[in-house]
C-alpha positions as CSV (number, residue, x, y, z in Angstrom):
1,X,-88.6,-9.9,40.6
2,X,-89.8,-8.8,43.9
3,X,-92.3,-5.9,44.9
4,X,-89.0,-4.0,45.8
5,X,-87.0,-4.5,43.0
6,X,-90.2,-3.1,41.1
7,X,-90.5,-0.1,43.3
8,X,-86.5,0.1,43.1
9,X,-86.7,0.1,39.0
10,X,-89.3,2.7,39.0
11,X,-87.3,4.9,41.1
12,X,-84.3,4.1,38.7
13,X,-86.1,5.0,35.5
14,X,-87.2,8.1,37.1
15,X,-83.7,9.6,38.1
16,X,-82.2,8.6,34.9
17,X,-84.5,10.4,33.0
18,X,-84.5,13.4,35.5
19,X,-80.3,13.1,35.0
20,X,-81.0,13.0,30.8
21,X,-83.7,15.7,31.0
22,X,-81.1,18.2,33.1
23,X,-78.5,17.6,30.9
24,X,-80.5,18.5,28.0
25,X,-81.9,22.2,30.0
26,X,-78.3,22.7,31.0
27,X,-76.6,22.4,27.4
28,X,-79.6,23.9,25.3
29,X,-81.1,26.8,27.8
30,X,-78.7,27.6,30.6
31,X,-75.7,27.1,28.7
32,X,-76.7,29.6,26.5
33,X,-78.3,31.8,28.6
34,X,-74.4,31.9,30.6
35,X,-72.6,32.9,27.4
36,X,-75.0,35.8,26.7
37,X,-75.1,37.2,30.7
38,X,-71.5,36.3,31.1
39,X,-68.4,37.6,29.2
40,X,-65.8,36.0,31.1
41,X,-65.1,32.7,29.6
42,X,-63.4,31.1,32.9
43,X,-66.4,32.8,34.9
44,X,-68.2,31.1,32.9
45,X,-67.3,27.7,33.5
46,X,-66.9,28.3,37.5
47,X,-71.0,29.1,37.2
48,X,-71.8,26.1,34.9
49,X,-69.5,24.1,37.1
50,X,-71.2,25.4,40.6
51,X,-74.5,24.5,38.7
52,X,-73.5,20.9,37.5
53,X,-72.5,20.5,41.5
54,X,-75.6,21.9,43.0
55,X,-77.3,19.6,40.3
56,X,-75.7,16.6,41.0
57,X,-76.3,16.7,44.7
58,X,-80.2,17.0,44.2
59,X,-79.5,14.0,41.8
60,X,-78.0,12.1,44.4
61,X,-80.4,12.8,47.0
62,X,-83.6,12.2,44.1
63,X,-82.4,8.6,44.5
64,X,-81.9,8.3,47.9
65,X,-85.7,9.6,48.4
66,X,-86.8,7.5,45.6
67,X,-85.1,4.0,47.0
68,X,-82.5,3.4,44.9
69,X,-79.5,3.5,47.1
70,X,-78.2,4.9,50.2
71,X,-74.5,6.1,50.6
72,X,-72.2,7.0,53.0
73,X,-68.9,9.5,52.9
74,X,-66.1,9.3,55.3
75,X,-63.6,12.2,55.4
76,X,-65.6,14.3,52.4
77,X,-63.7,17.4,54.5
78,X,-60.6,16.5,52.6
79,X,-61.9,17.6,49.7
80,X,-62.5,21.2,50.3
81,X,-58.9,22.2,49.4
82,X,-58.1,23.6,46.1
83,X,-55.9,21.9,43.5
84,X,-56.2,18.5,44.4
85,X,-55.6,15.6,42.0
86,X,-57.9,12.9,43.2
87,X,-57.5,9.4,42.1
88,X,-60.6,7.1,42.6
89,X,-61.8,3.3,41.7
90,X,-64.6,3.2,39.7
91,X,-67.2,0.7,40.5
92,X,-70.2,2.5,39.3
93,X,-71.3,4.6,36.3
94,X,-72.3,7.2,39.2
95,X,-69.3,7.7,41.3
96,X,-68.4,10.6,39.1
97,X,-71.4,11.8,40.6
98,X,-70.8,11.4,44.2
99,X,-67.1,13.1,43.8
100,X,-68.1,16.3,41.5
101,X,-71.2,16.7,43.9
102,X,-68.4,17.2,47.0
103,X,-65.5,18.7,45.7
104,X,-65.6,22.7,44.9
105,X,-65.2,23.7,41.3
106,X,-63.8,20.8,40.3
107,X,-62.4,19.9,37.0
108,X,-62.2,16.1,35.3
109,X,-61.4,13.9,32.8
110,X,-64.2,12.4,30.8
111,X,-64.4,10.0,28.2
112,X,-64.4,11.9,24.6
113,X,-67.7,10.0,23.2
114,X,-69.6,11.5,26.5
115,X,-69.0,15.4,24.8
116,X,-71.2,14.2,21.8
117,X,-73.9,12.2,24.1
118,X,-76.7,15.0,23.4
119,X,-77.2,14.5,27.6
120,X,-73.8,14.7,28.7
121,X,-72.0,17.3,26.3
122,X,-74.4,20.5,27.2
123,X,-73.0,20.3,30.7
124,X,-69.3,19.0,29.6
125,X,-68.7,21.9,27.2
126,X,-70.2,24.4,29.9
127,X,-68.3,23.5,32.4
128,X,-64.9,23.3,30.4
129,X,-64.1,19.4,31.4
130,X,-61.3,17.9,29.7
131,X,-61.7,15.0,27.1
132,X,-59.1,12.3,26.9
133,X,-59.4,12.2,23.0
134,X,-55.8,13.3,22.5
135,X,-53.3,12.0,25.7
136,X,-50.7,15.2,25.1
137,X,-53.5,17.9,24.9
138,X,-54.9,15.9,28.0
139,X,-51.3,16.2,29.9
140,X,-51.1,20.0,29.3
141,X,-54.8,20.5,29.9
142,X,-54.5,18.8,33.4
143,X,-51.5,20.6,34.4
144,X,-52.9,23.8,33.8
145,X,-56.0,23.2,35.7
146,X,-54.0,22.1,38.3
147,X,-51.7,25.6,38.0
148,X,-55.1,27.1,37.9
149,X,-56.1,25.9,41.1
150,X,-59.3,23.6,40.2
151,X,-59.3,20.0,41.8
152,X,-59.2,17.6,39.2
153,X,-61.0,14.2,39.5
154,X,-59.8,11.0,37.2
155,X,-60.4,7.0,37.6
156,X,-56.7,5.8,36.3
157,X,-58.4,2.4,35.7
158,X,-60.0,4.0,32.7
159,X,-63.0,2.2,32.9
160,X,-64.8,0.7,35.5
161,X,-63.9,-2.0,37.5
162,X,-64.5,-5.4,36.5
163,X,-66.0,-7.1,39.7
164,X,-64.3,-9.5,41.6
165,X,-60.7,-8.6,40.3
166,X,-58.3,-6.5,41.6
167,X,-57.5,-2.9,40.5
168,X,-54.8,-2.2,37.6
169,X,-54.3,1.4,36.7
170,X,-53.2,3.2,34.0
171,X,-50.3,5.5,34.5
172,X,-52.2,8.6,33.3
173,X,-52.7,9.8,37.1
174,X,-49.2,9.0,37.8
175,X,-47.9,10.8,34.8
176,X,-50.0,14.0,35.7
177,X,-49.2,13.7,39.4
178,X,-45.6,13.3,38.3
179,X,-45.2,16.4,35.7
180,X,-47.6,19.0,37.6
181,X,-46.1,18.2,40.9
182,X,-49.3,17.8,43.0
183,X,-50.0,14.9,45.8
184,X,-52.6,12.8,45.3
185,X,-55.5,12.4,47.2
186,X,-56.9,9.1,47.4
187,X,-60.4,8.0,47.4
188,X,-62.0,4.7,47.7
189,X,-65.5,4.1,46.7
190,X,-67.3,0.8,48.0
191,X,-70.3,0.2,46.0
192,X,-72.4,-3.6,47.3
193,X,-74.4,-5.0,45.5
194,X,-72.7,-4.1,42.7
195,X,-74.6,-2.2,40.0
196,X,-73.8,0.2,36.9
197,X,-70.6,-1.8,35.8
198,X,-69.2,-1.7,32.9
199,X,-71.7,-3.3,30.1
200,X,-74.4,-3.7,32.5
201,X,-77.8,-1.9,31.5
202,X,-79.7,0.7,34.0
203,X,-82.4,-1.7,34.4
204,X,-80.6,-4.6,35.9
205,X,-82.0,-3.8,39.6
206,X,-80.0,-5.9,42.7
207,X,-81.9,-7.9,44.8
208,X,-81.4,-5.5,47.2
209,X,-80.5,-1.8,47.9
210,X,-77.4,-0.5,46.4
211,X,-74.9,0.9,49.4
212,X,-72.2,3.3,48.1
213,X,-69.2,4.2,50.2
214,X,-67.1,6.3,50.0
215,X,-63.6,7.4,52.2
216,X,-61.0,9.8,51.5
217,X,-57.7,9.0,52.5
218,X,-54.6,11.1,53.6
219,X,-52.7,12.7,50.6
220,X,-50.1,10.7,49.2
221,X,-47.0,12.9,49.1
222,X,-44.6,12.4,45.8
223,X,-41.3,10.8,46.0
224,X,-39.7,11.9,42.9
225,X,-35.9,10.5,41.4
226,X,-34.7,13.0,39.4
227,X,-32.0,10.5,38.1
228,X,-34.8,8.3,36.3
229,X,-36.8,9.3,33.2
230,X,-40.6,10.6,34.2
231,X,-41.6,7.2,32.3
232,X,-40.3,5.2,34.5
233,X,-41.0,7.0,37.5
234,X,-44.8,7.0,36.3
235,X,-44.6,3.0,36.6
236,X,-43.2,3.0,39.5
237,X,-46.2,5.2,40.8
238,X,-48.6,3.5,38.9
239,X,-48.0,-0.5,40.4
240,X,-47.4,1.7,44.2
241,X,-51.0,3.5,43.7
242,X,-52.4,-0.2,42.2
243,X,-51.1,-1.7,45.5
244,X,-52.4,0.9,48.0
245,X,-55.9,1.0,46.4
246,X,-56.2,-2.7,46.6
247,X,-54.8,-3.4,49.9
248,X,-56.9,-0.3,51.5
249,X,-59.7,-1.2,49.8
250,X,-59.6,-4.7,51.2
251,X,-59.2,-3.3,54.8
252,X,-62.4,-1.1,54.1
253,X,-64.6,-4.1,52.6
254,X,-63.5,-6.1,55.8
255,X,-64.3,-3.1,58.2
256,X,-67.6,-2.4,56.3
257,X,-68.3,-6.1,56.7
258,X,-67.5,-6.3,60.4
259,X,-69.4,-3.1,61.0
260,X,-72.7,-4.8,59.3
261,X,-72.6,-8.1,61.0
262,X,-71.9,-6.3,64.6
């Protein structure tokens, strides 16, 4: 391992334990410090959620001063309006990161065994993020965030993407998309070398400096068929949206390329 990869590990270590060590402060001290200066269950939430995003962003910039990566976002203005459904890849473990860090009061979907990770379920729980546990109570949770104006952020992939192969969602996003009647708003995130996939350990460093990209696309406006059952419409959507991501996706790793060799 090189000099850099050491210095890059050591910067690693250090922002994962800050990340542990804030979830910890936010789910056993401000967490309950909120519920005690703060009646207002859903005013609750909107503080724990502004905190989470303020959070997050001195997360993200932690590792771009320590080394670890550097990043880029293209078209993060998009993602300032309220009640957006926004569909992503997911490359890394962190790209949740990036999106909650941008996007106002936002709402998402989050694996159920993260609410009892004693890092993860402090902030979870304050911030009211929905579990995917049980798929109906997910449905009605989403479309009421949604209704409630909140931006909600899901990977329809659900789990991260295996590198080297191409996308396959789920039809979750579709079926939400579908029944609460909201575009979507597409973002692709770009992460080379690849690192944080699925199964791989914190302390596998690259060879080099991770680069995360991100780019938010123009909303995709529904096309619903009120002559065929919501099931079928939703895989329909689901192979259209598996399509887009993949072809966009290759014209931004092509662009990205030509823009690094230029």
């Amino acid at each position: 391992m090189s000099l850099d990869q050491w210095k890059r590990g050591l910067g690693t270590a250090l922002s994962f334990s800050a990340f542990g060590l804030g979830g910890l402060i936010i789910g056993m001290v401000i967490a309950p410090l909120l519920r005690l200066a703060v009646r207002d269950p859903y005013r609750q939430r909107r503080l724990a959620r502004r905190l989470i995003r303020q959070t997050f962003r001195t997360f993200i910039g932690l590792m771009r001063g320590l080394g670890v990566l550097d990043y880029r976002l293209e078209g993060s203005e998009r993602l300032a309006t309220p009640g957006q459904l926004i569909l992503a890849n997911h490359p890394s473990l962190i790209d949740v990161i990036f999106l909650i860090a941008q996007v106002p009061d936002a709402d998402c979907i989050v694996k159920g065994r993260l609410a009892t990770n004693p890092f993860t379920r402090g902030p979870i729980r304050a911030a009211g993020y929905i579990t995917n546990r049980d798929p109906e109570a997910v449905m009605e949770a989403a479309r009421d965030s949604l209704a409630a104006g909140h931006s909600l952020i899901l990977f329809p992939e659900g789990t991260r993407t295996e590198p080297g192969r191409p996308i396959k969602f789920r039809r979750g996003g579709a079926n939400i998309a579908l029944r609460s009647g909201t575009p979507i708003t597409p973002v692709l995130i770009r992460c080379e070398p690849t690192t944080l996939t699925k199964g791989e350990p914190w302390y596998h460093i690259p060879s080099r400096k991770v680069r995360i990209d991100l780019r938010v696309l123009d909303d995709l406006p529904l096309e619903r068929d009120d002559a065929l059952p919501t099931s079928q419409q939703a895989r329909a959507l689901t192979r259209t949206l598996s399509r887009h991501f993949n072809r966009e996706l290759e014209c931004f790793h092509h662009a990205r390329h030509t823009t690094t060799v230029a």
